[in-house]
Backbone as a ProteinNet text record, in pm:
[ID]
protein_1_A
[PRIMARY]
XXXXXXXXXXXXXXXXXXXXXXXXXXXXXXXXXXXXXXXXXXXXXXXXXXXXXXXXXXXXXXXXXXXXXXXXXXXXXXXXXXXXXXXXXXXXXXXXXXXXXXXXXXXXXXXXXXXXXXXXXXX
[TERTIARY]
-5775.7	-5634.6	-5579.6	-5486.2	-5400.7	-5324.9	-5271.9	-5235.8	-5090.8	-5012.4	-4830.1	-4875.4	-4912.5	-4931	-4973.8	-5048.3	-5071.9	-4990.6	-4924	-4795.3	-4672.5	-4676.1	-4573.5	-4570.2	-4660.3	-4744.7	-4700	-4708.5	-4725.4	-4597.4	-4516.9	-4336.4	-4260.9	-4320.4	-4264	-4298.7	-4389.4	-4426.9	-4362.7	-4384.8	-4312.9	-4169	-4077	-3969.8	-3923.6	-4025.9	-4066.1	-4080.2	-4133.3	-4142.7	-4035.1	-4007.5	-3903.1	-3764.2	-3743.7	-3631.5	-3625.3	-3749.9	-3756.1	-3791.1	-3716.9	-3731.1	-3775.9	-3855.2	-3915	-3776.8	-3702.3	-3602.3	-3510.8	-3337.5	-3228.5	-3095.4	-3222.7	-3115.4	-3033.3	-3070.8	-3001.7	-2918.6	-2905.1	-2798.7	-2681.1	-2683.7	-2615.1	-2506.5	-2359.9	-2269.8	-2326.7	-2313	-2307.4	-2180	-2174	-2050.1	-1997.7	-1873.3	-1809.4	-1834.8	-1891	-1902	-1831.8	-1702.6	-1568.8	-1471	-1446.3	-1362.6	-1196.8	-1189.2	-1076.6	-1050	-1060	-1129.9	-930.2	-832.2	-722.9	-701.4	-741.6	-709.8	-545.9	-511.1	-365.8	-340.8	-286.3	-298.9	-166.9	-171.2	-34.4	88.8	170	303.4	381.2	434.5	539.7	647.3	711.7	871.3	918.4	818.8	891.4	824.8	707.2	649.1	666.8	726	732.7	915.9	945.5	1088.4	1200.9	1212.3	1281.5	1389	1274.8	1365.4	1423.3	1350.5	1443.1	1577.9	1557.8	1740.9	1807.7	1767.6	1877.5	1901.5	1826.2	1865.8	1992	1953.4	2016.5	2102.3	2103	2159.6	2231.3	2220.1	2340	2485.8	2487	2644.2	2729.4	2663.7	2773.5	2687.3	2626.3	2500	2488	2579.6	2561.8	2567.8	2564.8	2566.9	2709.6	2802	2974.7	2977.4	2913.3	2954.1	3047.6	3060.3	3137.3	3214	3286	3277.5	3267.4	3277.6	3267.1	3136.6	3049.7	2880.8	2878.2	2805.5	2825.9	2754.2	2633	2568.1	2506.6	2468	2378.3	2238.7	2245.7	2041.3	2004.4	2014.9	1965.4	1886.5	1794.5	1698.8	1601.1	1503.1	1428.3	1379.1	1443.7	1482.3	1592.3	1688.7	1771.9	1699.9	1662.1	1608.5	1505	1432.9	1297.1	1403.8	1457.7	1553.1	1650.9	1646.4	1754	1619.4	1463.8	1457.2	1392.3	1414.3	1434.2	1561.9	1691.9	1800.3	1799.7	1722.7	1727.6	1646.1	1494.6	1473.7	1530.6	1575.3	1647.6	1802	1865.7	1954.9	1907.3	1734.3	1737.4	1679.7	1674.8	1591.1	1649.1	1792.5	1862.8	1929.7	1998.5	2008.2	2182.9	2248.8	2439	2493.5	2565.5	2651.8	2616.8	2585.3	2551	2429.2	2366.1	2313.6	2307.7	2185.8	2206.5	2120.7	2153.3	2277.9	2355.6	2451.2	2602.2	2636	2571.9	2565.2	2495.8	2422	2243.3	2153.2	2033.9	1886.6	1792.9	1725.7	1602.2	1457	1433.7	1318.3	1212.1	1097.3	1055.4	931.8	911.4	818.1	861.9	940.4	1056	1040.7	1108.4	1075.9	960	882.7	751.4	664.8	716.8	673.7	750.8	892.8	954.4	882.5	843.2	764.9	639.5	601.7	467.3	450.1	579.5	570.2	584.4	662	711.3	577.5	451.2	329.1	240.3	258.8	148.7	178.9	301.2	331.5	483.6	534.2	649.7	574.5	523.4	465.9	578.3	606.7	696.6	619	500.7	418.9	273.4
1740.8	1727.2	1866.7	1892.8	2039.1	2061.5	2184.5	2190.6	2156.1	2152.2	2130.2	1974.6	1904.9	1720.1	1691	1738.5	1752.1	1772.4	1874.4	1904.7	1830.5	1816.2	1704.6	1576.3	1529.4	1375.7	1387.3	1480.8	1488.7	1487.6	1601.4	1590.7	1466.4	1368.5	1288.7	1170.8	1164.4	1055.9	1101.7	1207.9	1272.2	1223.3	1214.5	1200.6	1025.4	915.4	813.1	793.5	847.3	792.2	799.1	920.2	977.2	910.7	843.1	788.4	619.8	574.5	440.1	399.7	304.3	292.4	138.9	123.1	9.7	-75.3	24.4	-37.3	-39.1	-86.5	-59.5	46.1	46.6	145.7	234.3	326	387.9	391.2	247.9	251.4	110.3	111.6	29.2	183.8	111.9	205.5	187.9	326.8	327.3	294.6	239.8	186.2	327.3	350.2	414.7	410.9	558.1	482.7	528.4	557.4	556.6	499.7	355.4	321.8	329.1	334.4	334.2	444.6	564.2	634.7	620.1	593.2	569.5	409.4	329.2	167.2	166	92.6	32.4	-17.9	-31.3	-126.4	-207.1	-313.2	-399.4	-337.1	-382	-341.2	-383.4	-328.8	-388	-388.5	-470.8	-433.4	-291.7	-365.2	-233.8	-93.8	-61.7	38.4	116.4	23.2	49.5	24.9	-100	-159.3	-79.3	-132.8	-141.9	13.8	99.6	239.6	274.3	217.7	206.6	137.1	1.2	-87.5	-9.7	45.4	120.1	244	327.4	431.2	406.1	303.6	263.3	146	55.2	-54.3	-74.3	-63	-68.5	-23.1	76.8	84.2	45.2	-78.4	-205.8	-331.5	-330.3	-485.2	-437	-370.4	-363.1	-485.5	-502.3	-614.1	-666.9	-576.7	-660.8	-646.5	-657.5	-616.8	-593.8	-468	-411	-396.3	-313.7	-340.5	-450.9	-578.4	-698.7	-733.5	-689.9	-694.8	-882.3	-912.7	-1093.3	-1092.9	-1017.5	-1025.6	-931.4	-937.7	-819	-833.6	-665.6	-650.4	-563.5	-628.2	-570.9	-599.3	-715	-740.2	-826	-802.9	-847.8	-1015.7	-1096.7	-1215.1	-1195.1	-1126	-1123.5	-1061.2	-954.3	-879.1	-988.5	-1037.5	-1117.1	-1261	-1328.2	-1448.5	-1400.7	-1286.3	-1236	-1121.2	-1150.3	-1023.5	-1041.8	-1187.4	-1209	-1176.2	-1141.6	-1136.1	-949	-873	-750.7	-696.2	-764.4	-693.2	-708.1	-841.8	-833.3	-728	-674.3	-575.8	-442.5	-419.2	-267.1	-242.8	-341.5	-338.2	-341.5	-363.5	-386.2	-215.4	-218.3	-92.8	-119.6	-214.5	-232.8	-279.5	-394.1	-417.9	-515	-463.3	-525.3	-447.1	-331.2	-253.6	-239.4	-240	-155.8	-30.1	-2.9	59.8	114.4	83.9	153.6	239.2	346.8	505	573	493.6	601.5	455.7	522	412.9	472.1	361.9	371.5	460	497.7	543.2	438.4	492	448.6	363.5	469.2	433.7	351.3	351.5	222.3	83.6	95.6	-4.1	-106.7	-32.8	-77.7	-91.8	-58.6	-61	-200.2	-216.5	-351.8	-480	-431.2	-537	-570.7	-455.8	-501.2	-547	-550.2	-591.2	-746	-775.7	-957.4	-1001.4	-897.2	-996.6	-977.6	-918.8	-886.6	-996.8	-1081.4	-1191.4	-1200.9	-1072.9	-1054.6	-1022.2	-949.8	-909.8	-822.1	-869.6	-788.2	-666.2	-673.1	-598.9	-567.4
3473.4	3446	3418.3	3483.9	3473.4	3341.5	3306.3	3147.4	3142.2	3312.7	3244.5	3226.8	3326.9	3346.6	3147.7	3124.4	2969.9	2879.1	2898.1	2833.3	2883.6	2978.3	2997	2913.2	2973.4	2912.8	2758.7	2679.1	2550.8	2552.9	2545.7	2574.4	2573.8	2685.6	2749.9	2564.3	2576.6	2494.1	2282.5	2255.7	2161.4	2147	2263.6	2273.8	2233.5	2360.6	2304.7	2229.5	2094.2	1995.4	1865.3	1903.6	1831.4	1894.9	1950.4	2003.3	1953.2	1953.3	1885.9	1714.8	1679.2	1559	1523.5	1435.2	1409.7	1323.5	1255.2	1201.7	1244.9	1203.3	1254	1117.4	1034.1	954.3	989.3	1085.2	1117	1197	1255.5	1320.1	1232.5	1147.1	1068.1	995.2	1002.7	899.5	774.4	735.8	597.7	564.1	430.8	392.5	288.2	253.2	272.7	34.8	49.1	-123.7	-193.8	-175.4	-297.1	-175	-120.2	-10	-80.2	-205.4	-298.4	-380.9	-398.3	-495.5	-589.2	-604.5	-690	-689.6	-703.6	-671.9	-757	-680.1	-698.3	-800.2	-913.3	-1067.1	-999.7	-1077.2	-1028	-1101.2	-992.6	-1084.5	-1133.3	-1272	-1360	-1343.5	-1423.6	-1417.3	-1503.1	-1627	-1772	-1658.3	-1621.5	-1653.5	-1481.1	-1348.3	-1244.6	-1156.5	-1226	-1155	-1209.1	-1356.2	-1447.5	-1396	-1387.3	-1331.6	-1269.9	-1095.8	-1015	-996.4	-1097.1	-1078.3	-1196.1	-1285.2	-1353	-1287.5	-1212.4	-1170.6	-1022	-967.9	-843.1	-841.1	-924	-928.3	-1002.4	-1151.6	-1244	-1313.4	-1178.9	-1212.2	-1112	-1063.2	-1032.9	-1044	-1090.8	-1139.8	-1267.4	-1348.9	-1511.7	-1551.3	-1701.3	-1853.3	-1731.3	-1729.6	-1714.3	-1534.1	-1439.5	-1291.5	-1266	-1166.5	-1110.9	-988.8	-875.8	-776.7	-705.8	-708.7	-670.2	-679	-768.9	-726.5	-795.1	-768.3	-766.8	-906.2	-934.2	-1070.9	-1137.8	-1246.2	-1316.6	-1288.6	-1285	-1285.8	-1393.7	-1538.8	-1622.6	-1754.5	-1700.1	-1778.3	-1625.8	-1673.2	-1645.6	-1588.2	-1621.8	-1612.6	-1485.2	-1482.8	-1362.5	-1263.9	-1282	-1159.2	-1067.1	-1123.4	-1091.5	-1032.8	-1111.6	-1013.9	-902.7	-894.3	-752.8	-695.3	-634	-575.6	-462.6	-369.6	-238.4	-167.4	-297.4	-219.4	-250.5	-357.7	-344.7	-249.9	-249.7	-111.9	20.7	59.3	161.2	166.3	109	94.3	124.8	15.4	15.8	141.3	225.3	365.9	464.2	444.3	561.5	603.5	725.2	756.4	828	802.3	831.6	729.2	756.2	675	527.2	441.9	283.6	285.8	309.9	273.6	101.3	46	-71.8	-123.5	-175	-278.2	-173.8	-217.3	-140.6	-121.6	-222.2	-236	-175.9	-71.6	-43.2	4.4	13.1	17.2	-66.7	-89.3	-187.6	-53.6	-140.5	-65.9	-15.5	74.9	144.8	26.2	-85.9	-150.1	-237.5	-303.1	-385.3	-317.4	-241.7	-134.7	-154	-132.4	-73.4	-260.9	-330.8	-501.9	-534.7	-503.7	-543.7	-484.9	-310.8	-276.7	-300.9	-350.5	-381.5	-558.9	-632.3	-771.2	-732.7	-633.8	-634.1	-558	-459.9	-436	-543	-620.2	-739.3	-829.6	-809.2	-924.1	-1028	-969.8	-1085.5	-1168	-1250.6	-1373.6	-1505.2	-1569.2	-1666.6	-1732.1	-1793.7	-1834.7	-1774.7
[MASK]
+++++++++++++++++++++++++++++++++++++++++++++++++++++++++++++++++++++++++++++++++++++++++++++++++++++++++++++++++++++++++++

C-alpha cells in the first residue's frame, strides 16, 4: 500500500468521524439565557397613567369640563370607565382626534394600552 492512499484513507475517515455525532446537542438552539433581561412590570394608573391624562387631558376633561369635552378624566374611576373611548381617540388620525393640541406619543399610546390589557390596575 502506497503512503498518499494511506494518508488519504486516514484524512478521509478523520473527517467521518468528526462530522458525525452520536448526539444531537449540537444541533439543538441554545435557548437564549437572559430572553428578557428588563421584564415589563404591569402598569398603573397612579404610578404610569395618571400622568399622562393630567399632562394631556385635563384642561378640558378637568373636575368642571371644558371646551365641550363631554366628561372628566380626573380620578381614576373615570379614566378606567371611558378608556375604550380614550384609546379609540388617541388613535385616531381626523376628525375627534385627541388631544386637540398635539398627539400622544407613540410610547404613551402603547403604555395606556397596555395598562387596560394588564387589567386596569390602579396601583
Amino acid at each position: 500500500m502506497n503512503f498518499k492512499t494511506l494518508f488519504y484513507g486516514l484524512a478521509i475517515a478523520l473527517f467521518a468521524f468528526n462530522c458525525s455525532s452520536s448526539g444531537d446537542d449540537d444541533m439543538t438552539a441554545q435557548p437564549d439565557p437572559d430572553p428578557d433581561p428588563t421584564p415589563t412590570e404591569k402598569v398603573t394608573y397612579n404610578a404610569d397613567i395618571k400622568s399622562i391624562i393630567t399632562s394631556n387631558c385635563t384642561s378640558c376633561h378637568g373636575s368642571t369640563p371644558s371646551n365641550n369635552a363631554p366628561m372628566s378624566l380626573t380620578t381614576y374611576a373615570q379614566v378606567s370607565s371611558y378608556i375604550n373611548s380614550i384609546l379609540d381617540r388617541i388613535n385616531r388620525t381626523g376628525a375627534g382626534k385627541m388631544p386637540v393640541n398635539g398627539t400622544l406619543s407613540t410610547t404613551q399610546k402603547n403604555l395606556i394600552q397596555k395598562w387596560k390589557d394588564d387589567g386596569l390596575l390602579e396601583n
